[in-house]
ZAGU-132379 format. One line per field, with one value per atom (N, C-alpha, C, O): residue number from 1; residue in three letters; atom name; x, y, z. Coordinates in Angstrom, 3 decimals. Each point is the difference from the previous one (the first is absolute). Layout:
% residues N
k: c(NUM,...)
r: c(ALA,...)
a: c(CA,...)
px: c(X,...)
py: c(Y,...)
pz: c(Z,...)
This chain:
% residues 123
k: c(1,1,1,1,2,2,2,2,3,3,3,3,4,4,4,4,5,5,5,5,6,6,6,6,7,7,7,7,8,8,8,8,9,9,9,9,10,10,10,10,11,11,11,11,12,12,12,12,13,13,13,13,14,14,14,14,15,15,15,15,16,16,16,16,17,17,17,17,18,18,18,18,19,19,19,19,20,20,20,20,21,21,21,21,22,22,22,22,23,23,23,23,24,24,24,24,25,25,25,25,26,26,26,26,27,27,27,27,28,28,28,28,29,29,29,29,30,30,30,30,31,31,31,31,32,32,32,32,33,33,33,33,34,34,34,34,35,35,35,35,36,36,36,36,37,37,37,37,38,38,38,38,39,39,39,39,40,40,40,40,41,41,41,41,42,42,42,42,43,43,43,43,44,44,44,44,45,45,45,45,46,46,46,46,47,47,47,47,48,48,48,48,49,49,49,49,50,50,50,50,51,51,51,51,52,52,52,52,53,53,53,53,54,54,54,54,55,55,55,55,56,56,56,56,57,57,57,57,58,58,58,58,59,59,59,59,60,60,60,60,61,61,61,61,62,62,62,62,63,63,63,63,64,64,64,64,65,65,65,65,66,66,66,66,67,67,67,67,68,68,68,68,69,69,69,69,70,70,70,70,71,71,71,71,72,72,72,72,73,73,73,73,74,74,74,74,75,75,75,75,76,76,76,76,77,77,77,77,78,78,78,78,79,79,79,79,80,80,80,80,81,81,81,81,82,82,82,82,83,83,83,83,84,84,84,84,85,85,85,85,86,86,86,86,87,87,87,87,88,88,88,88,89,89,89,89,90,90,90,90,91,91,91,91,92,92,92,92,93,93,93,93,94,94,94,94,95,95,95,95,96,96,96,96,97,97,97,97,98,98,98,98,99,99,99,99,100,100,100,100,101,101,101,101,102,102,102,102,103,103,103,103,104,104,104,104,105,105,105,105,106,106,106,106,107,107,107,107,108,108,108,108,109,109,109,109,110,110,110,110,111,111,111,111,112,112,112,112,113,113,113,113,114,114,114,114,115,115,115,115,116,116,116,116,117,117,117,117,118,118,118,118,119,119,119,119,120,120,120,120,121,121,121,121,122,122,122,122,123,123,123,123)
r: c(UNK,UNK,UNK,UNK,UNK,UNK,UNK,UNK,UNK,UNK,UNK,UNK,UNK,UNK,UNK,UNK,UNK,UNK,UNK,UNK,UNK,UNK,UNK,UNK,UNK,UNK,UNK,UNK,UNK,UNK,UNK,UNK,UNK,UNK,UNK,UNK,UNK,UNK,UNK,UNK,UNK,UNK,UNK,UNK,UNK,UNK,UNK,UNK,UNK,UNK,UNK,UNK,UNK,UNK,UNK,UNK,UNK,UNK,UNK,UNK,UNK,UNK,UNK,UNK,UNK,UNK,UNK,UNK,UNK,UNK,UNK,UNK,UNK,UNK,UNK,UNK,UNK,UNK,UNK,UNK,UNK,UNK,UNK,UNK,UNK,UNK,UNK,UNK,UNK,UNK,UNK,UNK,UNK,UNK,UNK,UNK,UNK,UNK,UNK,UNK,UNK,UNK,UNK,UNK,UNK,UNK,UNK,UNK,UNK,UNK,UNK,UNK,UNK,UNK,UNK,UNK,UNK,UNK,UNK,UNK,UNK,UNK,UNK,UNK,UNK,UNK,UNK,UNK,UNK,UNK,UNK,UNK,UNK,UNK,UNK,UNK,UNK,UNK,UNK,UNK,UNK,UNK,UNK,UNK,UNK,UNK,UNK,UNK,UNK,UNK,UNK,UNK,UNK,UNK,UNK,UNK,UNK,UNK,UNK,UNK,UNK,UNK,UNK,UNK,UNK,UNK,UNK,UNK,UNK,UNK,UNK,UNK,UNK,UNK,UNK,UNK,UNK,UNK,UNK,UNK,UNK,UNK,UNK,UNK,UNK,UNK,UNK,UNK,UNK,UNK,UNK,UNK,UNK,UNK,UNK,UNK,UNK,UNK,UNK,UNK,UNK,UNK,UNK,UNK,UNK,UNK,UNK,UNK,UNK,UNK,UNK,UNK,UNK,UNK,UNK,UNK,UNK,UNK,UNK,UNK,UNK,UNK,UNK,UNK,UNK,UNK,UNK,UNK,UNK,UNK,UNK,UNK,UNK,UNK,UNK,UNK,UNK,UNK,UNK,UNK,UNK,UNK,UNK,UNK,UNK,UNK,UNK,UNK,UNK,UNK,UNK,UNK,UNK,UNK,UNK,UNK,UNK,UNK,UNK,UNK,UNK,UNK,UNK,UNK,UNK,UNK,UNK,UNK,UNK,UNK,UNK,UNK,UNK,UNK,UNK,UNK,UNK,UNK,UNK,UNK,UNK,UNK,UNK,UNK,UNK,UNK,UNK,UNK,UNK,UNK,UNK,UNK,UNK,UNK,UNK,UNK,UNK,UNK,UNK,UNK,UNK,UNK,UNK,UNK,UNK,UNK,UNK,UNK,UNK,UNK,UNK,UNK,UNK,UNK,UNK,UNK,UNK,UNK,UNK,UNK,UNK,UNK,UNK,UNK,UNK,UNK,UNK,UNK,UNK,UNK,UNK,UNK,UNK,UNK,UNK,UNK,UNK,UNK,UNK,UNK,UNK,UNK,UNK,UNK,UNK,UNK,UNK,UNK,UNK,UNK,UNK,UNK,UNK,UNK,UNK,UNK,UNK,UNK,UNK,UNK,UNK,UNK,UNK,UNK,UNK,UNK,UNK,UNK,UNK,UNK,UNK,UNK,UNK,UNK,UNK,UNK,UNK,UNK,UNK,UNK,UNK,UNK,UNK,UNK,UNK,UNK,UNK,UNK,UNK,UNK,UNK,UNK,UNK,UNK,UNK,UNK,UNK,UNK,UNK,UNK,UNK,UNK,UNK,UNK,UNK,UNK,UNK,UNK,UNK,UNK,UNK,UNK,UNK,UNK,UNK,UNK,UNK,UNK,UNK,UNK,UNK,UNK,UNK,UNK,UNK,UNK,UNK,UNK,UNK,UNK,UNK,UNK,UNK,UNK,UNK,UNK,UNK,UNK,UNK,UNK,UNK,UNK,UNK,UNK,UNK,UNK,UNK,UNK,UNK,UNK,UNK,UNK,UNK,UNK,UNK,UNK,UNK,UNK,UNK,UNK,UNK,UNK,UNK,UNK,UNK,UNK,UNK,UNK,UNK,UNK,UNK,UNK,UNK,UNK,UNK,UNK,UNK,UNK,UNK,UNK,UNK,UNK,UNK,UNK,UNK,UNK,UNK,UNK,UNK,UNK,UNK,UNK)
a: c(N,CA,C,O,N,CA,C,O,N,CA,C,O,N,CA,C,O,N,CA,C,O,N,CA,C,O,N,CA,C,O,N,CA,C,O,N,CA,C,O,N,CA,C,O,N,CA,C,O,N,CA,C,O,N,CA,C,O,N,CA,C,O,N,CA,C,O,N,CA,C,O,N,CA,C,O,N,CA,C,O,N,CA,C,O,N,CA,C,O,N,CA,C,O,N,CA,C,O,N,CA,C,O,N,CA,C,O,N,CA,C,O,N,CA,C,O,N,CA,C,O,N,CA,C,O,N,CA,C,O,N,CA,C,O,N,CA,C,O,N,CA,C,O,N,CA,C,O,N,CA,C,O,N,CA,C,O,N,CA,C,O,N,CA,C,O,N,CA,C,O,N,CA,C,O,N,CA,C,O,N,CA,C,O,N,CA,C,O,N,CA,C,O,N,CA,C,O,N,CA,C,O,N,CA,C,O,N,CA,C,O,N,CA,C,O,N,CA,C,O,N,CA,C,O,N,CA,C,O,N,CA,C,O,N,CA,C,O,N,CA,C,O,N,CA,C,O,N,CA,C,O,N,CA,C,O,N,CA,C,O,N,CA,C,O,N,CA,C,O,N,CA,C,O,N,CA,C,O,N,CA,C,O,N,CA,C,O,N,CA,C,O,N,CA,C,O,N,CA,C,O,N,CA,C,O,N,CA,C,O,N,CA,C,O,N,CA,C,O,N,CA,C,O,N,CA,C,O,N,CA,C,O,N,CA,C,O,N,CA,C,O,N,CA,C,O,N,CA,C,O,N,CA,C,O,N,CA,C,O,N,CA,C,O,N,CA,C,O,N,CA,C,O,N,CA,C,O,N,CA,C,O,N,CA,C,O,N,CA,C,O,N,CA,C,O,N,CA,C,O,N,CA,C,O,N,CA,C,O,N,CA,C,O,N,CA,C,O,N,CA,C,O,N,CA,C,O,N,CA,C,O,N,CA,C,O,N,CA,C,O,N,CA,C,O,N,CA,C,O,N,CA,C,O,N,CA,C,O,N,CA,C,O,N,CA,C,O,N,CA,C,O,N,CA,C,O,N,CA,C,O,N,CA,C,O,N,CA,C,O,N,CA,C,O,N,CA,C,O,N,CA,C,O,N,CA,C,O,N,CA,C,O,N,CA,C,O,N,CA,C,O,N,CA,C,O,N,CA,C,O,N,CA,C,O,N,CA,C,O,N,CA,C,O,N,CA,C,O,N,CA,C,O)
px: c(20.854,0.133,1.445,0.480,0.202,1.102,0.332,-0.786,2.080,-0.471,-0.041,-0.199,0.391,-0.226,-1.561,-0.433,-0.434,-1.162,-1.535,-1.195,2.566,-0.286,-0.052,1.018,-2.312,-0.192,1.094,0.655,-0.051,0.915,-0.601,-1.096,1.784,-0.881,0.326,0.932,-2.320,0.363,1.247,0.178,0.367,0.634,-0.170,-0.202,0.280,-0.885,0.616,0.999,-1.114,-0.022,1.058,-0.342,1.624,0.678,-0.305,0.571,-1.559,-0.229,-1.725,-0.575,0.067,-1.263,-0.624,-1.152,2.076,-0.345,0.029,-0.995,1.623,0.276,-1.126,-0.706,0.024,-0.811,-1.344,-0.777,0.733,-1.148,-0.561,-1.130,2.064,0.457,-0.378,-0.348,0.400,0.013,-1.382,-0.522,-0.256,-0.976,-1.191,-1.149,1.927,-1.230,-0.180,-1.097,2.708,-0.178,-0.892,-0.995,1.246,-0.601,-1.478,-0.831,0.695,-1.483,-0.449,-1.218,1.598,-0.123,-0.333,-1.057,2.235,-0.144,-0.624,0.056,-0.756,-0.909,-1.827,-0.836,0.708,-1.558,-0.814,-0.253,-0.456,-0.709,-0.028,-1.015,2.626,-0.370,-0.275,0.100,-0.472,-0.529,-1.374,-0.927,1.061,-2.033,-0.046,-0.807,1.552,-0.989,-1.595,-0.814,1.088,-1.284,-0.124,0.297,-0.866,-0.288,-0.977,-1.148,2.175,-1.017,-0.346,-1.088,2.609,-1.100,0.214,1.051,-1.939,-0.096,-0.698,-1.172,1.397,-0.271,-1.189,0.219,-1.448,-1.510,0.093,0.282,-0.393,-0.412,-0.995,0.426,-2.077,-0.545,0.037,1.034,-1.783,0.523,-0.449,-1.066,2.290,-0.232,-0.895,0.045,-0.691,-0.481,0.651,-0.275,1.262,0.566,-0.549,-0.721,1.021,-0.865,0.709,1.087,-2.041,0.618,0.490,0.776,-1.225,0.721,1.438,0.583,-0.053,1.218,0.839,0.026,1.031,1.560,0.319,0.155,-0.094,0.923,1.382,0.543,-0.354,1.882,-0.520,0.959,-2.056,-0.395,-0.309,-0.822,1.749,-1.260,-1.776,-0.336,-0.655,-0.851,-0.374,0.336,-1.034,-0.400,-1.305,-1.067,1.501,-0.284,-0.930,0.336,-1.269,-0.910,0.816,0.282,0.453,0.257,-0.355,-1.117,1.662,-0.487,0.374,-0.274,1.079,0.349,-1.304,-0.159,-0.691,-1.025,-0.992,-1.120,1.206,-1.052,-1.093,0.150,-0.827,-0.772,0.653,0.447,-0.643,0.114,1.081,0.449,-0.058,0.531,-0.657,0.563,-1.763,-0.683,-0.344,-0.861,1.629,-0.153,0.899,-0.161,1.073,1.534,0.674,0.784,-1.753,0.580,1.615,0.427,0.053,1.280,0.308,-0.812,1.626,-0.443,0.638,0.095,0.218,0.155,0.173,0.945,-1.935,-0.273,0.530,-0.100,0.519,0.476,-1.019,-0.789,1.260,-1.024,-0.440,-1.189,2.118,0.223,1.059,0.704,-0.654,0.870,1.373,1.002,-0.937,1.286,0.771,1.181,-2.075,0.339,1.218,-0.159,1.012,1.108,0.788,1.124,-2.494,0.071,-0.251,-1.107,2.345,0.272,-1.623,-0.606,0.167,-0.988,0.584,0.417,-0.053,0.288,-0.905,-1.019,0.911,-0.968,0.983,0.988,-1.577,0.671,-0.718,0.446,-1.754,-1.268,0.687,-0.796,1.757,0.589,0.588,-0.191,0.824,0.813,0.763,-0.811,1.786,0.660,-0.637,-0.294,0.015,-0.566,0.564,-0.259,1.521,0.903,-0.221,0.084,-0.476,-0.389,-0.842,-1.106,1.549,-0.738,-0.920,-1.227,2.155,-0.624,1.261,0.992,-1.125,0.462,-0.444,-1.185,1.957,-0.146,0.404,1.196,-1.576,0.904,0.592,-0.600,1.943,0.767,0.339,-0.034,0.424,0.207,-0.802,-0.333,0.012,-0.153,0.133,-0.808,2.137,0.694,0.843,1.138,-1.929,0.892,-0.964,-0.585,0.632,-0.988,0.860,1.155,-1.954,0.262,-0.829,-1.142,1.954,-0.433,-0.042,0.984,-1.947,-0.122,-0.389,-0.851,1.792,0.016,-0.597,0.291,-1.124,-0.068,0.558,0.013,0.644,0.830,-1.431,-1.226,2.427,-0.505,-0.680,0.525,-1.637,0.015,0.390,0.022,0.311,1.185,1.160,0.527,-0.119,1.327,0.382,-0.781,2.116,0.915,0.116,1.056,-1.994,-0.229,0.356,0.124,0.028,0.449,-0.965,-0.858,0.973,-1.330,0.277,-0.790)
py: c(3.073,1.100,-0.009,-0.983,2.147,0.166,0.560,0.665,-1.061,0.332,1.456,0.138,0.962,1.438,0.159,0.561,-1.455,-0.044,-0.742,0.182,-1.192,-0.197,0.191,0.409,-0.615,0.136,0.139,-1.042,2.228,-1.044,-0.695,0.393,-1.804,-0.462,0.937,0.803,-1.135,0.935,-0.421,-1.114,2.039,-0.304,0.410,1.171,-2.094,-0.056,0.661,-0.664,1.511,0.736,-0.713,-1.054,1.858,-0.567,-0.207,-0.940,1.751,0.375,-0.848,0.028,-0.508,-0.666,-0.834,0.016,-0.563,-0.557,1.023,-0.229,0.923,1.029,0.573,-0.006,0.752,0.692,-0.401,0.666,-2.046,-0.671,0.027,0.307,-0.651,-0.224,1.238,0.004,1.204,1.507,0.165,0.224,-0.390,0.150,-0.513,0.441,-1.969,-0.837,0.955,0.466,-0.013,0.431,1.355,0.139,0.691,1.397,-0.145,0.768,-2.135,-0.698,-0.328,-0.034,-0.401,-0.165,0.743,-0.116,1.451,1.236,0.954,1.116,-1.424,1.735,-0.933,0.294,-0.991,-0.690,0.634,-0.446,2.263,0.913,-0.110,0.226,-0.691,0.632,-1.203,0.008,-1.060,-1.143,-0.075,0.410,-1.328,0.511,-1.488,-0.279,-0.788,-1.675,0.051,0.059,-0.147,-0.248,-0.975,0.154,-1.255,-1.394,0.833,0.441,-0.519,0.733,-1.733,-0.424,-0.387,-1.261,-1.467,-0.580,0.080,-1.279,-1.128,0.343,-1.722,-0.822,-0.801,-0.784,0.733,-0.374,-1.047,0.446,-1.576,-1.543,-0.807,-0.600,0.068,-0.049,-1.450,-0.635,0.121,-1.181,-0.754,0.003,-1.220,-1.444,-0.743,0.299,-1.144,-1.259,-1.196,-0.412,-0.536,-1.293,-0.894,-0.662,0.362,-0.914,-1.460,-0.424,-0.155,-1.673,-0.779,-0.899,1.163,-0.796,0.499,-0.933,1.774,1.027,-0.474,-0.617,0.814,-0.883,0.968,1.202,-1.523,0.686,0.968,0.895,-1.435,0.673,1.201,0.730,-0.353,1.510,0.085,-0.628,2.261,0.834,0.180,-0.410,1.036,0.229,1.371,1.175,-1.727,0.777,1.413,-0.337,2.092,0.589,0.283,-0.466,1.159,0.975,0.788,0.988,-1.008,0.925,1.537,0.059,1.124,0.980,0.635,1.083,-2.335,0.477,-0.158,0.587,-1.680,-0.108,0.729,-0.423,1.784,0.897,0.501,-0.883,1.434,0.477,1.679,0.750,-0.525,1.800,0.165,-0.976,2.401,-0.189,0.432,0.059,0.316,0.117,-1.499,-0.064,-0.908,-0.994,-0.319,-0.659,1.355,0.386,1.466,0.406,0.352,1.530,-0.297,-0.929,2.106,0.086,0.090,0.672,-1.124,0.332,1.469,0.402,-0.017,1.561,0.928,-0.024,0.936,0.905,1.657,0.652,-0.355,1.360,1.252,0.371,0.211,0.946,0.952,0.288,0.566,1.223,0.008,-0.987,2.077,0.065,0.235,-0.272,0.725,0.221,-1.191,-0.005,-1.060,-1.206,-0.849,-0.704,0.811,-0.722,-1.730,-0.501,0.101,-1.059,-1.232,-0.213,-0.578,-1.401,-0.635,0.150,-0.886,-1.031,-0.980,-0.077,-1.415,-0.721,-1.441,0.083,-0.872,-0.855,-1.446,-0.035,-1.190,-0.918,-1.437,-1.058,1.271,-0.807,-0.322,0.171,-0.518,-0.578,-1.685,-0.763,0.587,-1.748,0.077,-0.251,0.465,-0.528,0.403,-0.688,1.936,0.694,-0.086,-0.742,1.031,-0.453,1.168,0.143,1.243,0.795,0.249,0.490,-0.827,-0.213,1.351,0.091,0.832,1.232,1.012,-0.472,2.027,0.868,1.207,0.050,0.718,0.678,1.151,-0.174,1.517,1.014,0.782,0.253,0.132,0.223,1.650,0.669,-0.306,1.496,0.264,-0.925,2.342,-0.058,-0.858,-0.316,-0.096,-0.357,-1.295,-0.293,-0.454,-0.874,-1.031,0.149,-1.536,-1.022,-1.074,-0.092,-1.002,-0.929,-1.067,-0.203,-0.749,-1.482,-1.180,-0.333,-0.268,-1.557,-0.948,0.238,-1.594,0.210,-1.779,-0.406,-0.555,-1.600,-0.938,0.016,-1.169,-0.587,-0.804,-0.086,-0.413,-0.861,-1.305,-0.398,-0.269,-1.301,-1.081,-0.141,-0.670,-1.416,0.690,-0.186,1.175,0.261,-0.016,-0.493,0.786,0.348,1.290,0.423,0.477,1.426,1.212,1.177,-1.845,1.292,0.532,-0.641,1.924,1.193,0.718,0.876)
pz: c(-29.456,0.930,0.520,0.565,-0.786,0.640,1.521,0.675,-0.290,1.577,0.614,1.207,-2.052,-0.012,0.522,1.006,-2.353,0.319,1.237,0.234,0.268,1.396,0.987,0.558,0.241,1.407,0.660,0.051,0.651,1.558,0.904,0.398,0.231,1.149,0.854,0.042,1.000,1.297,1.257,0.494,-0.275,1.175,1.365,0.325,0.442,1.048,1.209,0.280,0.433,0.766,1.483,0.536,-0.059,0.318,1.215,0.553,0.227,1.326,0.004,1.088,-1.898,-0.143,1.424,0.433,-0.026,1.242,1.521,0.687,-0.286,0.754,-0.198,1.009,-2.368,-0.443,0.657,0.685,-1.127,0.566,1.487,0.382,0.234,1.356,0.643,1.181,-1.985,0.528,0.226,1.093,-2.589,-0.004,0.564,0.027,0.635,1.394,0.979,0.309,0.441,0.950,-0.255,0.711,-1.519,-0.239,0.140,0.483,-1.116,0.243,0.949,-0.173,1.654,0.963,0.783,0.620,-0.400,0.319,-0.406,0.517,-1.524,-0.547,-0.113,-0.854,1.549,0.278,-0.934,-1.120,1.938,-0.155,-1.936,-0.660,-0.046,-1.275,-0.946,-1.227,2.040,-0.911,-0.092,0.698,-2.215,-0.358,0.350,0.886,-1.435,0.397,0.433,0.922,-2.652,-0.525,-1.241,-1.185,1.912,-0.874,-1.466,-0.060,-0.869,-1.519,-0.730,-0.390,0.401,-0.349,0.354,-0.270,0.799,0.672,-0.612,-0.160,-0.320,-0.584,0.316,0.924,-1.416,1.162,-0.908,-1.112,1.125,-0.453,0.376,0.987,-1.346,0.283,0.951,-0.207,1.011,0.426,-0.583,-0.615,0.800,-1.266,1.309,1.193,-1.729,0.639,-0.235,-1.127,1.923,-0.680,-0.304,0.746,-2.342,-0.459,0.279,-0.392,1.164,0.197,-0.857,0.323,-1.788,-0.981,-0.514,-0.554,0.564,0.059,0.401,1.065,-1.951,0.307,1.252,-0.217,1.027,1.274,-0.205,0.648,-1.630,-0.200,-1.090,-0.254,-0.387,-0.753,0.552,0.668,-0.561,0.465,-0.508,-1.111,2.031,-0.355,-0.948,0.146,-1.007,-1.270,0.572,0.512,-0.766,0.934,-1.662,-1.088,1.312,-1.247,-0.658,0.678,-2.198,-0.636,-0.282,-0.514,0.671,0.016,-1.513,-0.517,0.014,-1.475,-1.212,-1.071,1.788,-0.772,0.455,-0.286,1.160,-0.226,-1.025,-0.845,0.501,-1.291,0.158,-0.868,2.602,-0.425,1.205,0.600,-0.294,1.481,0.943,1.093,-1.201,1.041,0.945,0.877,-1.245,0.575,1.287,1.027,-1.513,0.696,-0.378,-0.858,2.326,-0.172,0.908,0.685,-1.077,0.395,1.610,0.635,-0.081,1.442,0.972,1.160,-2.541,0.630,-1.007,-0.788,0.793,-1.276,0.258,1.039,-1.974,0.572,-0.126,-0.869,2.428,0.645,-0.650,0.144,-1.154,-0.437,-1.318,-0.214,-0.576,-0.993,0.576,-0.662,1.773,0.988,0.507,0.349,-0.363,0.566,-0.662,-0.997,1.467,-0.909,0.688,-0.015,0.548,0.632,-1.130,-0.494,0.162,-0.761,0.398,1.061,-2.280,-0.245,-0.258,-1.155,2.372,-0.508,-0.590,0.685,-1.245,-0.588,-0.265,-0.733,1.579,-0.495,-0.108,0.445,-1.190,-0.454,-1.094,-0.924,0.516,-1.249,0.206,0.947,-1.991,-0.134,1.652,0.892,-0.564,1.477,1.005,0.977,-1.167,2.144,0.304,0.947,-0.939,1.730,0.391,1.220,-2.138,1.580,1.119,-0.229,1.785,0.654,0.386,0.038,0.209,0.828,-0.443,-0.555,0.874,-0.346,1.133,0.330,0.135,1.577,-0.543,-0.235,-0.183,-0.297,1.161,1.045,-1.369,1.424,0.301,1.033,-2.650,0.029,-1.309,-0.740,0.467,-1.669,-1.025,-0.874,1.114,-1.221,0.626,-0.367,1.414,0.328,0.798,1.074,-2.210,0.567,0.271,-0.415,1.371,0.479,-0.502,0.410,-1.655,-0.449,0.801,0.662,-0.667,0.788,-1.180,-0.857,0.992,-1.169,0.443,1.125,-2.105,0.443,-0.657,-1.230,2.082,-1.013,-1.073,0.078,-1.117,-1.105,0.708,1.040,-1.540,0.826,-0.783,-1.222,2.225,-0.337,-0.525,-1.097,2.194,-0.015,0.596,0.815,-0.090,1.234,0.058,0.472,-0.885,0.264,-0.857,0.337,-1.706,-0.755,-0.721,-0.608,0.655,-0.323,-0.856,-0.352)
């Protein structure tokens, strides 16, 4: 592949931080036009500690990967209508670090995210 036929990387926006910054406050100030609405939140069933259990693993939670169907694990927020253009997020897979998800505008959500365990927090 020649470099005609390559991607450009992106370049990143010079005002990106300012931008950001704009958009808290606009967030602050316009209350009335926020939806915050938790679409998805991470439910884990509770472990019981088993006394024989190395202390330093974590505890082993029920796989949802070994489901049979998904009616075992419906989604925790299904959309209302064909109009509905509200993100399904799903994170019953290998890591989870997603904790929860808050939608803020249409088109603008808020990730919580959990660290790795036996780490110093990277997600």
């Amino acid at each position: 592949m020649d470099a005609e036929e390559q991607e450009p990387l992106y370049a990143p926006q010079e005002n990106i931080l300012e931008d950001c910054l704009r958009r808290e406050a606009e967030r602050a100030g316009y209350n009335e036009s926020l939806i915050n609405r938790v679409v998805y939140e991470q439910v884990e069933e509770p472990v019981e500690p088993d006394p024989q259990a190395d202390s330093d693993k974590p505890p082993s939670l029920p796989s949802p990967n070994n489901c049979d169907n998904d009616q075992d694990f419906p989604p925790y927020y299904s959309l209302k209508s064909d109009e509905d253009t509200t993100l399904v997020f799903e994170s019953r897979f290998e890591s989870a670090n997603l904790r929860k998800v808050i939608q803020i505008y249409d088109y603008e959500y808020d990730l919580i995210l959990k660290p790795d365990y036996l780490t110093k927090g990277y997600t």
